[in-house]
N, C-alpha and C positions, 0 to 999 in steps of 0.2 A: 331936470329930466322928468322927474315925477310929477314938479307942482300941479299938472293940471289932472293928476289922479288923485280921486277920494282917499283919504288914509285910508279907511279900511280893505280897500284893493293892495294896496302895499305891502305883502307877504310876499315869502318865499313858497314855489319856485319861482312866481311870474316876477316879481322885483328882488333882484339881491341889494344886500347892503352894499358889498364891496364891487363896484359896477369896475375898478380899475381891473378884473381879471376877467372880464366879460371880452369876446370877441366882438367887436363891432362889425356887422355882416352887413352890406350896400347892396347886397340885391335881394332882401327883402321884400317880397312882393307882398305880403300883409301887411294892409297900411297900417289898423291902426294898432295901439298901445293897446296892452290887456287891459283891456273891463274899460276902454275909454269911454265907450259911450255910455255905460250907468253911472262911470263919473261925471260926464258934462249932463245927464238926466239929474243927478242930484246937485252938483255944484253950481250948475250955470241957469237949468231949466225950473231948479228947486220942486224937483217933482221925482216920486217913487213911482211912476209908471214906466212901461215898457215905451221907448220912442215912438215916436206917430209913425216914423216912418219906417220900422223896422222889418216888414217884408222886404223892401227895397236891399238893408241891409245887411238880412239874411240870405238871401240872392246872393250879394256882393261877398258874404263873406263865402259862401259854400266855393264860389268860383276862386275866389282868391287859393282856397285851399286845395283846389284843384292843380294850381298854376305851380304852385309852392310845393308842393309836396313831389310833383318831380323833380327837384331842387333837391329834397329833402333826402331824395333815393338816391341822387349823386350824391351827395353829401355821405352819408354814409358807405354807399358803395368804394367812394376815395378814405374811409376808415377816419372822417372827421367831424368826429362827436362836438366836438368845440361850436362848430361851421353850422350843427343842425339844431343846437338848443335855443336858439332864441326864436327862429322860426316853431318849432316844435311847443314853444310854451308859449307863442302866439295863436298857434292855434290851437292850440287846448282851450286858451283862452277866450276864443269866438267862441269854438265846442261847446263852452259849457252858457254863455250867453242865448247862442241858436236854441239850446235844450229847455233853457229857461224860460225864454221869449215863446216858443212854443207852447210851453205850458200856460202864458197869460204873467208870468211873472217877473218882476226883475229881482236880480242880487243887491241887495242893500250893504254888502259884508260877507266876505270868505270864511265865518266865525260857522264852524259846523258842516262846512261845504258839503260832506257828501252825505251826512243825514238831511240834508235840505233837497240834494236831485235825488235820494233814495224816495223822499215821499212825492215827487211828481209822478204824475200819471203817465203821460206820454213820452217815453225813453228808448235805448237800444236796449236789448236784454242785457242780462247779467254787465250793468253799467256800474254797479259799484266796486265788483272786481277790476274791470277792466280799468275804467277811472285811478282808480287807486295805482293801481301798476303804471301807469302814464305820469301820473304826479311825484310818482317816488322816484323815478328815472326814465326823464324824458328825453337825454340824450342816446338813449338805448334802442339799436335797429326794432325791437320786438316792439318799442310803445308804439314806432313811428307806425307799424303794423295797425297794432291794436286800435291808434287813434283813429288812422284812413278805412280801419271796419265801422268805424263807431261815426266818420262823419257820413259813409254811406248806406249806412242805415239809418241817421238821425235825416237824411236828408229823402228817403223813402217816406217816412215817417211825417216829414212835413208836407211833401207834396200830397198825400194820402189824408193830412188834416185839409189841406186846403182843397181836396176833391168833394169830401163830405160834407165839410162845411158851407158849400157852395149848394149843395141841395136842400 
């Protein structure tokens, strides 16, 4: 399941060890694996940059979580935290990719994760409270909140880079 993620991606919440108590959810509409793409940037591209083509996939991922996240609200609304955590730590997982990529940078390693998006420049406010609370319980109606604030404000935030940085 993992092999094609970089070990240092390999932490809890996004990978559990014990995958046999995982609910396998088939209408996942986030395609990919957490941090897939800084894994096949270092594993396959053997490069620390941000993908060449990561507008594209930042596009791709804001909508995917657009799609998924009323997914997410049923889910919860039917009281089935089980049903919404793998979606939920998928896209934290984009979340915190989009954040990064914005910034010009990519993750080499979850070792310190949020004194690392504490010193980016460009964020949601008070992202290190919020983050925190989404990471510690992500099956919890409040993170799924807190994340859908956080992607539509990261998602203001980028179009707002790309307006500026255009003049």
């Amino acid at each position: 399941m993992t092999n094609n993620i970089y070990k240092e991606f390999i932490v809890t919440p996004f990978y559990k060890d014990n995958t046999s108590d995982q609910i396998i959810n088939e209408e996942i509409k986030i395609k990919n694996k957490p941090f897939f793409y800084e894994s096949n940037q270092i594993l396959v591209n053997k490069s620390s940059n941000i993908p060449n083509e990561s507008d594209e996939i930042m596009k791709e991922m804001f909508n995917e979580w657009k799609e998924e996240s009323e997914h997410i609200s049923n889910y919860f609304k039917q009281r089935n935290r089980k049903l919404a955590y793998e979606p939920m730590i998928r896209g934290l997982a984009n979340f915190i990719s989009i954040l990064t990529w914005i910034n010009g940078k990519m993750l080499l390693n979850l070792t310190n994760l949020l004194i690392e998006l504490d010193k980016l420049q460009v964020k949601p406010i008070n992202l290190d409270e919020r983050i925190r609370f989404v990471l510690n319980q992500p099956d919890h109606y409040h993170s799924f909140i807190q994340l859908s604030g956080l992607y539509t404000e990261l998602e203001k935030l980028y179009y707002k880079q790309k307006i500026t940085s255009s003049r």
